[in-house]
C-alpha positions as CSV (number, residue, x, y, z in Angstrom):
1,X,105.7,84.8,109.2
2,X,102.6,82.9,107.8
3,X,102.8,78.7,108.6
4,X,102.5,76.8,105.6
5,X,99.3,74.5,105.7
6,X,97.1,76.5,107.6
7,X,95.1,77.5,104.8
8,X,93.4,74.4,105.3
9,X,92.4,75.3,108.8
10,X,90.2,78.5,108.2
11,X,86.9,78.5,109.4
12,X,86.0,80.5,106.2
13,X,86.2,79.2,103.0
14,X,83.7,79.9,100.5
15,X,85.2,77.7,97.3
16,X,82.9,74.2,97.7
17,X,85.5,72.2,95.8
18,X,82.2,71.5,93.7
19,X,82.2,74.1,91.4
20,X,80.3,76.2,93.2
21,X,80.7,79.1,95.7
22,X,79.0,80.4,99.2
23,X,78.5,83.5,99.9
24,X,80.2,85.8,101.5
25,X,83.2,84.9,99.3
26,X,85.2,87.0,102.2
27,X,83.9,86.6,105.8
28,X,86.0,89.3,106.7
29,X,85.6,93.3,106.9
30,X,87.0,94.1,103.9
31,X,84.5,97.6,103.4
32,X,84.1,99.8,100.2
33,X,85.5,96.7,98.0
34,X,86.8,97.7,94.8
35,X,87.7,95.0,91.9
36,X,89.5,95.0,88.0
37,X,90.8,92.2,86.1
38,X,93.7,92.6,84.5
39,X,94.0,89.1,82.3
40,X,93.7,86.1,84.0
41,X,94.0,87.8,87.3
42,X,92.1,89.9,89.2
43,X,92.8,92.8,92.4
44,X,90.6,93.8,95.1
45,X,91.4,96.6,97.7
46,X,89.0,98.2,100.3
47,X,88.8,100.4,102.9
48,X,91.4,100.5,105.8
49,X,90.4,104.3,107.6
50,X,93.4,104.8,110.7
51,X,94.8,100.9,110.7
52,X,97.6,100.6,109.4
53,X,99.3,99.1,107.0
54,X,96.1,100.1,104.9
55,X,94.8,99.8,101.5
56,X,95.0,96.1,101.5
57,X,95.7,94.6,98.4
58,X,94.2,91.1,97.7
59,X,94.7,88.6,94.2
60,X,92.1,86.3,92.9
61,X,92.2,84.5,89.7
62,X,88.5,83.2,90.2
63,X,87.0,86.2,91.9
64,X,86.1,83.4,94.9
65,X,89.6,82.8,96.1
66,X,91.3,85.5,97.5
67,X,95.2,86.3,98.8
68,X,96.5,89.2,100.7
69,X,99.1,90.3,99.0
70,X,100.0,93.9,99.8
71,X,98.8,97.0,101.2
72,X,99.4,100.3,99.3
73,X,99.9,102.5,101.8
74,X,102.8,101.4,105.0
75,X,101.8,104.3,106.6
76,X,99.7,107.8,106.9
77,X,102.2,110.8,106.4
78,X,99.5,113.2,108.2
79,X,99.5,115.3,111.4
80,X,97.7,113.4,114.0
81,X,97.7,109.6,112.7
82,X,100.5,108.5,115.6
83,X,97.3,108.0,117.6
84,X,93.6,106.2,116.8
85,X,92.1,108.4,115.0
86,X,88.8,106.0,114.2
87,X,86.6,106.1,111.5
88,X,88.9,108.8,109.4
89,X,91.7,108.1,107.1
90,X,91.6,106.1,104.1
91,X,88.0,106.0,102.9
92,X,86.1,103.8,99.9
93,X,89.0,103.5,97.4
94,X,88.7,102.5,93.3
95,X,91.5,100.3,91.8
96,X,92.0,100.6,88.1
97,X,95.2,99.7,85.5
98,X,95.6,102.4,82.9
99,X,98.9,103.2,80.6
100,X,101.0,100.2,82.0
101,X,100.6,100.7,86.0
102,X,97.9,100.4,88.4
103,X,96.1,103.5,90.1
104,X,94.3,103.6,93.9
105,X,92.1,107.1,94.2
106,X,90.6,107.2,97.9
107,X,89.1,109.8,100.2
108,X,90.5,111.6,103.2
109,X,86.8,113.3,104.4
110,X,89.0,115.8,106.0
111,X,91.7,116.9,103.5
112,X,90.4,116.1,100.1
113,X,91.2,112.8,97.3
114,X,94.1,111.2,96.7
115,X,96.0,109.1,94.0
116,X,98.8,106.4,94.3
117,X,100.4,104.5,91.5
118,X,102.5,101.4,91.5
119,X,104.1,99.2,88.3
120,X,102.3,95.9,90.1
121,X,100.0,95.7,92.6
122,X,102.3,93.6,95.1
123,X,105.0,95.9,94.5
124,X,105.9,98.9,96.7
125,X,103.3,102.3,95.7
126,X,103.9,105.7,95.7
127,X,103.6,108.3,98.2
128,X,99.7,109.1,97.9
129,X,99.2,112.5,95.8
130,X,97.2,115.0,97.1
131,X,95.6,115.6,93.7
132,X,92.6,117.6,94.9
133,X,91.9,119.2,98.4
134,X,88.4,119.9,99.9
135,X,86.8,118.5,103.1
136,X,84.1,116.1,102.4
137,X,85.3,114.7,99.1
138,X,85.1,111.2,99.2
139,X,84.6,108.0,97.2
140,X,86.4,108.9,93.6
141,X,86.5,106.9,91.1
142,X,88.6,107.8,87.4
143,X,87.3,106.8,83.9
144,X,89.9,107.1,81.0
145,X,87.8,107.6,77.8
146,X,88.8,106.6,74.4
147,X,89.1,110.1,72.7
148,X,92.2,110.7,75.7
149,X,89.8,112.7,78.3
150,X,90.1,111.6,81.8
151,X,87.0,112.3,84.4
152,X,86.3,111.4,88.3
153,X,83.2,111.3,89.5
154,X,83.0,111.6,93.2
155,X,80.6,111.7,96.4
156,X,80.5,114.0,99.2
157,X,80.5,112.9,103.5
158,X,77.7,114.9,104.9
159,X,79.6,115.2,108.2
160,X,82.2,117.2,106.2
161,X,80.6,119.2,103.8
162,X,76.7,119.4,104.8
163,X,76.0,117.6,101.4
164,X,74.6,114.1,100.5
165,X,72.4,112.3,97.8
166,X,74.6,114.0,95.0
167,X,77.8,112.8,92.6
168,X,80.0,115.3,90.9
169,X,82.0,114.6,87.7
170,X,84.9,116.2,87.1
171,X,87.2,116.4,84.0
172,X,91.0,115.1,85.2
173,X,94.2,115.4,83.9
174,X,95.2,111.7,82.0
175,X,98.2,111.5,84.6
176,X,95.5,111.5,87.4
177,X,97.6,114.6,89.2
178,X,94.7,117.3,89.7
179,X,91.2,117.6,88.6
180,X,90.3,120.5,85.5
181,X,87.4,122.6,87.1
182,X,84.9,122.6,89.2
183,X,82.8,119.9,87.6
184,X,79.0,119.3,87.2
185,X,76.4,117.8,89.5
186,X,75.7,114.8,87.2
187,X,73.1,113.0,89.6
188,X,70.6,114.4,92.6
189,X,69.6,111.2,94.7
190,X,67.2,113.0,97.1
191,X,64.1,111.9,95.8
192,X,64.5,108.5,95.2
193,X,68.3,107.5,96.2
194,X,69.2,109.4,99.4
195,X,72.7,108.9,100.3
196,X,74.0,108.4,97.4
197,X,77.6,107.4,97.4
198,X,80.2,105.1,96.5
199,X,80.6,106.0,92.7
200,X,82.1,103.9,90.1
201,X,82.2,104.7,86.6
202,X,82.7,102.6,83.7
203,X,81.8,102.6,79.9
204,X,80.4,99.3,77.9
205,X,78.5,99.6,74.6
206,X,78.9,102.8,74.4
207,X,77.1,103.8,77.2
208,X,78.6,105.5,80.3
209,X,77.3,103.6,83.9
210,X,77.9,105.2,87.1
211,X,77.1,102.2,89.7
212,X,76.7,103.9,93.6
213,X,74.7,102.6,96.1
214,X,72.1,104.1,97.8
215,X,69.9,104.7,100.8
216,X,72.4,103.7,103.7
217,X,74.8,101.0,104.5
218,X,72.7,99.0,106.0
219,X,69.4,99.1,104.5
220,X,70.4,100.3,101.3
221,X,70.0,99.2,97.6
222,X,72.6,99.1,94.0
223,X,71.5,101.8,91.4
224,X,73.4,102.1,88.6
225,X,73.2,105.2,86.0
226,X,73.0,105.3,82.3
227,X,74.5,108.2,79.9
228,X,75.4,108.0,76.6
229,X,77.3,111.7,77.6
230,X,79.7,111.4,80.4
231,X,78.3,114.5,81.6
232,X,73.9,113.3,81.7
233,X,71.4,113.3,81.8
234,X,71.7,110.4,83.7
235,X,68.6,107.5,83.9
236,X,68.6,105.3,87.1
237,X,67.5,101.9,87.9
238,X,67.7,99.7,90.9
239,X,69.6,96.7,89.8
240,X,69.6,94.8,93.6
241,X,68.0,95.0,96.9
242,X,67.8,93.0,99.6
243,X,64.1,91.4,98.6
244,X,63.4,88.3,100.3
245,X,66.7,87.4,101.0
246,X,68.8,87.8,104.4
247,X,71.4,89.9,103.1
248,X,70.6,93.3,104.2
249,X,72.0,96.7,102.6
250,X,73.5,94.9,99.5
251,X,75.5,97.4,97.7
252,X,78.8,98.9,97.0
253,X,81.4,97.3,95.2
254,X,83.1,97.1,91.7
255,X,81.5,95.5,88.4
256,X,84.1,93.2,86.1
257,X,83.6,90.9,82.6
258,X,85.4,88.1,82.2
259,X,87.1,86.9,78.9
260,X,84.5,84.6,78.4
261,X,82.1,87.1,78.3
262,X,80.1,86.9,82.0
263,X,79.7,89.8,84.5
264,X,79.8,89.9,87.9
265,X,79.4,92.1,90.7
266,X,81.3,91.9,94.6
267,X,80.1,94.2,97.3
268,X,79.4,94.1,100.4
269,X,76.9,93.5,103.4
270,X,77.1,95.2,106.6
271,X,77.3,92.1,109.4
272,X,77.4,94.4,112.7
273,X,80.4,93.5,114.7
274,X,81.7,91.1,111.6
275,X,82.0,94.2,109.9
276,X,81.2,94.7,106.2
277,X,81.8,91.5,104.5
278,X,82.0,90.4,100.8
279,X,79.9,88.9,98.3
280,X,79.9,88.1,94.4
281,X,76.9,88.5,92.5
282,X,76.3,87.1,88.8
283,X,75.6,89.8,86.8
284,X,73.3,90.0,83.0
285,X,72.6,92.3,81.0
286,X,69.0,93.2,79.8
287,X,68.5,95.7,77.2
288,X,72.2,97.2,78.1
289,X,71.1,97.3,82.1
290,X,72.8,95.1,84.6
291,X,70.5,92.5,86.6
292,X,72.6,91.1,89.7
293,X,72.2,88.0,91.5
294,X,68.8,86.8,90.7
295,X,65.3,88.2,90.7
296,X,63.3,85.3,92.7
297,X,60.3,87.1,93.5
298,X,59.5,88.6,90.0
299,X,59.5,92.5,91.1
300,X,62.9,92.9,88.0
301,X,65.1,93.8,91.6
302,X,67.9,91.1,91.6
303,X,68.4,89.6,94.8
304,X,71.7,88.7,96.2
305,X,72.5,84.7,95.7
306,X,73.8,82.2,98.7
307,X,75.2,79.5,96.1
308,X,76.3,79.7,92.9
309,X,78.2,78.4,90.1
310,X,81.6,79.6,90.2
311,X,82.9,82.1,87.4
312,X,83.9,80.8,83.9
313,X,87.3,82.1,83.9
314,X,89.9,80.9,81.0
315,X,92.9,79.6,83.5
316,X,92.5,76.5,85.4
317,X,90.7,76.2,88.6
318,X,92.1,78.0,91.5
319,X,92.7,76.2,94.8
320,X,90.5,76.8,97.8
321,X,91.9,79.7,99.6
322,X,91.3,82.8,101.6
323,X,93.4,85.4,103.3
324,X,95.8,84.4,105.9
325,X,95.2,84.3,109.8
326,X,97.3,82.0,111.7
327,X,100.9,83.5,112.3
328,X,103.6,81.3,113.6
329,X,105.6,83.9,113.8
330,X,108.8,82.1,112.3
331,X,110.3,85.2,109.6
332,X,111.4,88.9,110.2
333,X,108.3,90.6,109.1
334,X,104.9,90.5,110.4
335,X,101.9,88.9,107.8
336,X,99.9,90.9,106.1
337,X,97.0,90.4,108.3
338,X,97.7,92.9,110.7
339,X,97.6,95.6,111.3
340,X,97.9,98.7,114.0
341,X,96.0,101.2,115.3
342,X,98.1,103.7,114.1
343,X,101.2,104.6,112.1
344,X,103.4,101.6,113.6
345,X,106.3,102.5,115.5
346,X,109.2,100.1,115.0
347,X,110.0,100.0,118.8
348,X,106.6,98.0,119.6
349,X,108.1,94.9,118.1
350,X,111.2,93.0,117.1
351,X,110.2,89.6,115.3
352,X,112.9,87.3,115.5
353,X,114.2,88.3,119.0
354,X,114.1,84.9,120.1
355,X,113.8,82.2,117.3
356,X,110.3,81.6,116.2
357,X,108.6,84.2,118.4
358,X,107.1,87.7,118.1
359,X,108.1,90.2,120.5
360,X,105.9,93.0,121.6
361,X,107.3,95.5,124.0
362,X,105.4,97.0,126.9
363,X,105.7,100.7,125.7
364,X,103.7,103.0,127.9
365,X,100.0,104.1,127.1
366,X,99.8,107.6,125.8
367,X,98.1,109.9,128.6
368,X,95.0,110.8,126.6
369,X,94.1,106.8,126.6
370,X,93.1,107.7,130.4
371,X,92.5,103.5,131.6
372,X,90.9,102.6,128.1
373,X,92.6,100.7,125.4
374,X,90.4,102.8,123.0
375,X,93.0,105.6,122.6
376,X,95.8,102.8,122.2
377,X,98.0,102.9,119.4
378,X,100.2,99.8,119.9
379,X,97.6,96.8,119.5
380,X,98.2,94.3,116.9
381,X,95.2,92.9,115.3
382,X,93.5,91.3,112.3
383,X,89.6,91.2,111.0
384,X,87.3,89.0,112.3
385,X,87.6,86.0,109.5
386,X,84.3,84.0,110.3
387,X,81.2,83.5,111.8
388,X,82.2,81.2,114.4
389,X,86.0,80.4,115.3
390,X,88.8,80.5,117.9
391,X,91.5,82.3,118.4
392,X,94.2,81.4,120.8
393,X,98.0,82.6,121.4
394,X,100.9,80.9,123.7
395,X,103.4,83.6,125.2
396,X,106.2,84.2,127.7
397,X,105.8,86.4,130.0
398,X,108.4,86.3,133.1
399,X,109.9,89.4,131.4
400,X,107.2,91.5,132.3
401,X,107.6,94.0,134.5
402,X,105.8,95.8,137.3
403,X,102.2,97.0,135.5
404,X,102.7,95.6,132.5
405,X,99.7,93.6,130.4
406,X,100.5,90.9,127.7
407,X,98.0,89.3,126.0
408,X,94.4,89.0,124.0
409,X,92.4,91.7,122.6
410,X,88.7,91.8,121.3
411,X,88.4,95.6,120.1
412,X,85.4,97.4,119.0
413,X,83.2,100.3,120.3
414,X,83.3,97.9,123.2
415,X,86.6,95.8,124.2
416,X,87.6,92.9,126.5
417,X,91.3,92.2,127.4
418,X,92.6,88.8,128.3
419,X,96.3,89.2,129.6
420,X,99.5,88.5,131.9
421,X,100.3,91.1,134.1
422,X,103.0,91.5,136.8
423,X,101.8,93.2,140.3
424,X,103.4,95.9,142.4
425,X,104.6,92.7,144.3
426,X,106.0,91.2,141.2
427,X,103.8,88.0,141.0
428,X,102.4,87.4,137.9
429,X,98.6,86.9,137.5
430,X,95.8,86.6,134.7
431,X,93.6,89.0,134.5
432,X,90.0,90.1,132.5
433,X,89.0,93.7,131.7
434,X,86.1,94.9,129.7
435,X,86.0,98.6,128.4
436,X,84.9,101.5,126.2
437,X,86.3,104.8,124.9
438,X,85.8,106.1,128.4
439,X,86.4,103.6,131.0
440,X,87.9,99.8,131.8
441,X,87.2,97.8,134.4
442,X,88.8,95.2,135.5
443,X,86.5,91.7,136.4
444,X,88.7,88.9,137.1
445,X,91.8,88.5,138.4
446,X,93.8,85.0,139.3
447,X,97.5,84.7,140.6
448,X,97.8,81.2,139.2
449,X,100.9,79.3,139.3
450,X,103.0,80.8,136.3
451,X,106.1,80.2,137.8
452,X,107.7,78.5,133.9
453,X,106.7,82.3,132.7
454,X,104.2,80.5,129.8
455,X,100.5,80.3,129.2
456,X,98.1,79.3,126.6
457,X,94.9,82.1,125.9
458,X,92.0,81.7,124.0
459,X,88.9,83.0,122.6
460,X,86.3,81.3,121.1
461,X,84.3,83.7,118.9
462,X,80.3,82.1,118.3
463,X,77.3,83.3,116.4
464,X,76.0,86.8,117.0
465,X,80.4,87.5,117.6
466,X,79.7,86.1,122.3
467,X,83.3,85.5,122.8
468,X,84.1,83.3,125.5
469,X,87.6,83.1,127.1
470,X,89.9,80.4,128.6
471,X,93.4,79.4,129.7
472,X,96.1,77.0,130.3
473,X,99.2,76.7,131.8
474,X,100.2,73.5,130.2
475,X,98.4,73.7,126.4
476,X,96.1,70.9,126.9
477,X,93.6,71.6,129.5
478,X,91.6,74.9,129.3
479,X,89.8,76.3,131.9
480,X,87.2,78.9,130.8
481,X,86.9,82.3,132.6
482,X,83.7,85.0,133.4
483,X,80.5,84.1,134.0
484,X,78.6,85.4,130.6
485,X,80.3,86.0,126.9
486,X,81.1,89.0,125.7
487,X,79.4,90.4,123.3
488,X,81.9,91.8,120.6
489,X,81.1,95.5,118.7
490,X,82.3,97.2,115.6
491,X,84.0,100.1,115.8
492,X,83.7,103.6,113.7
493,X,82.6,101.9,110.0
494,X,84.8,98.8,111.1
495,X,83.8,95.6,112.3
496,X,85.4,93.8,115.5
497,X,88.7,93.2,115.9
498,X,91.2,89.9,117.3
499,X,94.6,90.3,118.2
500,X,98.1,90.7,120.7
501,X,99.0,93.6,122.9
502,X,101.6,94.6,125.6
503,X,101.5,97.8,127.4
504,X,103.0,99.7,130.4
505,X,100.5,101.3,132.7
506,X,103.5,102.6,135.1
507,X,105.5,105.8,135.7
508,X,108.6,104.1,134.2
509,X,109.7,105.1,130.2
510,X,108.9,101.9,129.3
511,X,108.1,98.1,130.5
512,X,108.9,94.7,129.8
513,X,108.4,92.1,126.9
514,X,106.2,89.6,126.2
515,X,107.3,87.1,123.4
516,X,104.7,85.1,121.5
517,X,104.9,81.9,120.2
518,X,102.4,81.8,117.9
519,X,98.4,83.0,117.4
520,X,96.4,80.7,115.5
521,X,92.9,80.8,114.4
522,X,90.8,77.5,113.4
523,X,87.8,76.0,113.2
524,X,85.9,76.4,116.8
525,X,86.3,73.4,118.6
526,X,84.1,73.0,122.7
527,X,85.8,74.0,125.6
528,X,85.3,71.8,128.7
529,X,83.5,73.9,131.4
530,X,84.9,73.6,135.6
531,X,84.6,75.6,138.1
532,X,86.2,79.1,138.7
533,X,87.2,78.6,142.1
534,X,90.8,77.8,142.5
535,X,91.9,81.9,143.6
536,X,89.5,83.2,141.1
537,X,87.6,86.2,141.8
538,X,85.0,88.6,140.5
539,X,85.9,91.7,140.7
């Protein structure tokens, strides 16, 4: 359902066309990244917690630009994951290839690590294995070691288990199915590396290097450990820091070497309501330690780089390119760009209903929502993809029925709706809510002449995430509503999120439809401003 050329239209794109790079190499919340090259391509996946599809699955084969291209995991077979459940779920996975298939081991902080296999990443996984219970295991990572031993060293969620600032290795089986013991402490970060977390475990030169970062998400530093014993004693050394750049908290992420022998390093940066976005750092090696990005102030930290020369990798170069936004909605299958708040249930949506259009039905909202889209399963959205951009939908909406909403959605810890809804009377009218996890007001309503049943919504998403709304009844002229922007919020470890809704706030079993055109996202463009008057009101 994605349009062909809109690549061209992202407001993101960090390939210069000059041979260099910008960072973020992914302006988009893409947490806990993960990275291997396998040949001349290379695989990324990340954290997804409740949304779903999760464990997104993205190809590269210059480690700048990036496709979407799966996601492991279609939906969570657990009790309770029909409904929100933010901030738990699917927690800072590792990708590796091993014995001719592909392996994903992530953490549930409240059941314990799991393991799913597939024979290519863009083809269908397994059913994740439950290969070790416990509450507060998180972050695992495998290492297959040349004399057939398999190990995972791990972290633990202090809000689970009452432990933090320490890594445990344990032996695995080689088929990745259950660990062998109770393991070993390897490293104590409490000193010098609180919150330690985020393990991954690799073996060069006959070393073995455990890189986790350290000291918070947002503030936080790389440190990489040194064995020669997979087991310790471990030596530590911080490898990159924030120094005198502007990238704050610059850790976590996955280490790969390229065939022409250059390292490098992706992780990410925690950008508030952006979310956590992606970076690549160049990588050397000193005396068999890693130095990323560069070290401009001469303390031997690297620092993380804006530009830079893109990787030398042996295949041609790659075109500029980034994952998709802009759905025209024009297959049977929604793009991989969104995602729900929950396991999806097929009865929200039926793509290809009406040619070229997405249908979202106005199921009701589930009784523990109370009058907050917070609790809301049935919202369809993607990750912020940019700094600055807009975001703007055309639906139909004269098959609404009484209390239902159809429209735009800006969801964090804070939210703002801008919809169609049908009155008790059954005249339609636009209406503005902002809300929380508690409450939702509703502060402007307009019964503007819908009377063809289609209108244009926008968003227009500017530095520091102010969003500022508009409309149109005839796709040309926009009429911005609200007197102030809102100012969009992450949500539990997430950043912000854009996308569609329909709902039912009524007694009945369920409401109407709303069919969308199309949502596109491009390059942010002015809005004229005039006057609200015209049957507005603040309410």
């Amino acid at each position: 359902m994605n349009a062909a050329g809109k690549q061209k239209q992202s407001p993101w794109v960090s390939d210069q066309g000059d041979g260099t790079y910008r960072n973020p190499v992914l302006h988009a919340d893409y947490s806990d990244p993960d990275v291997i090259r396998v040949g001349d391509d290379f695989y990324m996946t990340a954290s997804s917690f409740s949304h779903f599809p999760g464990l997104p699955i993205l190809h590269s084969r210059d480690l700048v630009n990036w496709t979407l291209i799966n996601h492991a995991v279609q939906k969570m077979d657990l009790p309770g994951f029909d409904r929100p459940q933010h901030g738990n779920g699917i927690w800072a996975p590792s990708i590796r290839c091993h014995a001719g298939k592909y392996w994903i081991f992530y953490g549930d902080p409240d059941v314990g690590i799991f393991m799913t296999t597939a024979k290519h990443p863009g083809e269908e996984w397994t059913k994740p294995l439950l290969m070790q219970e416990g509450k507060g295991l998180i972050d695992p990572c495998p290492l297959w070691d040349e004399d057939g031993k398999a190990y995972l060293v791990h972290a633990f969620a202090n809000s689970r288990s009452g432990i933090k600032h320490v890594l445990r290795l344990c032996e695995m089986a080689a088929d990745g199915s259950r660990l062998l013991g109770e393991g070993r402490i390897v490293f104590d970060g409490t000193e010098n590396h609180p919150t330690m977390e985020g393990p991954k475990m690799y073996k060069r030169n006959g070393y073995y290097y455990i890189f986790a970062p350290a000291g918070g998400v947002r503030t936080g530093w790389q440190t990489v450990l040194r064995s020669s014993s997979p087991y310790g004693p471990y030596e530590d050394k911080v490898v990159l820091h924030q120094g005198d750049s502007d990238v704050n908290g610059p850790h976590q992420g996955g280490w790969v070497e390229l065939e022409s022998g250059e390292s490098w390093f992706l992780h990410f940066q925690d950008k508030e309501a952006y979310g956590r976005i992606v970076h690549l750092q160049p990588v050397s090696w000193v005396e068999d330690w890693p130095m990323m990005g560069e070290d401009r102030n001469g303390d031997g930290i690297g620092e993380p780089v804006n530009r830079y020369r893109k990787p030398n990798v042996e295949v041609g170069g790659a075109s500029p390119a980034c994952p998709e936004t802009t759905d025209e909605f024009d297959g049977m299958a929604l793009g991989l760009q969104w995602q729900w708040q929950a396991n999806p249930v097929e009865s929200w949506y039926t793509p290809g209903m009406r040619a070229s259009h997405l249908r979202l039905h106005a199921w009701p909202v589930p009784p523990e929502s109370g009058k907050s889209l917070y609790a809301v399963p049935q919202l369809l959205m993607q990750k912020f993809p940019a700094e600055a951009f807009d975001a703007s939908v055309k639906l139909s909406c004269c098959s609404l029925s009484a209390r239902d909403k159809a429209g735009l959605v800006i969801f964090g810890f804070k939210h703002a709706s801008f919809y169609v809804t049908r009155d008790e009377q059954g005249e339609l009218a636009l209406g503005y809510s902002e809300g929380d996890e508690s409450a939702e007001s509703v502060l402007w309503h307009n019964r503007i002449g819908l009377e063809e049943g289609e209108v244009w919504l926008s968003v227009s998403i500017r530095s520091g995430a102010m969003c500022e709304f508009s409309y149109s009844v005839n796709g040309e002229s926009f009429q911005p509503i609200g007197e102030r922007p809102f100012a969009a919020t992450e949500s539990r470890w997430v950043g912000a999120k854009v996308g569609i809704f329909a709902i039912h706030e009524g007694r009945e079993e369920r409401g109407g439809y709303a069919d969308f055109d199309w949502f596109r996202v491009t390059e942010p463009k002015q809005v004229e401003k005039v006057s609200l008057e015209a049957g507005g009101r603040q309410a």
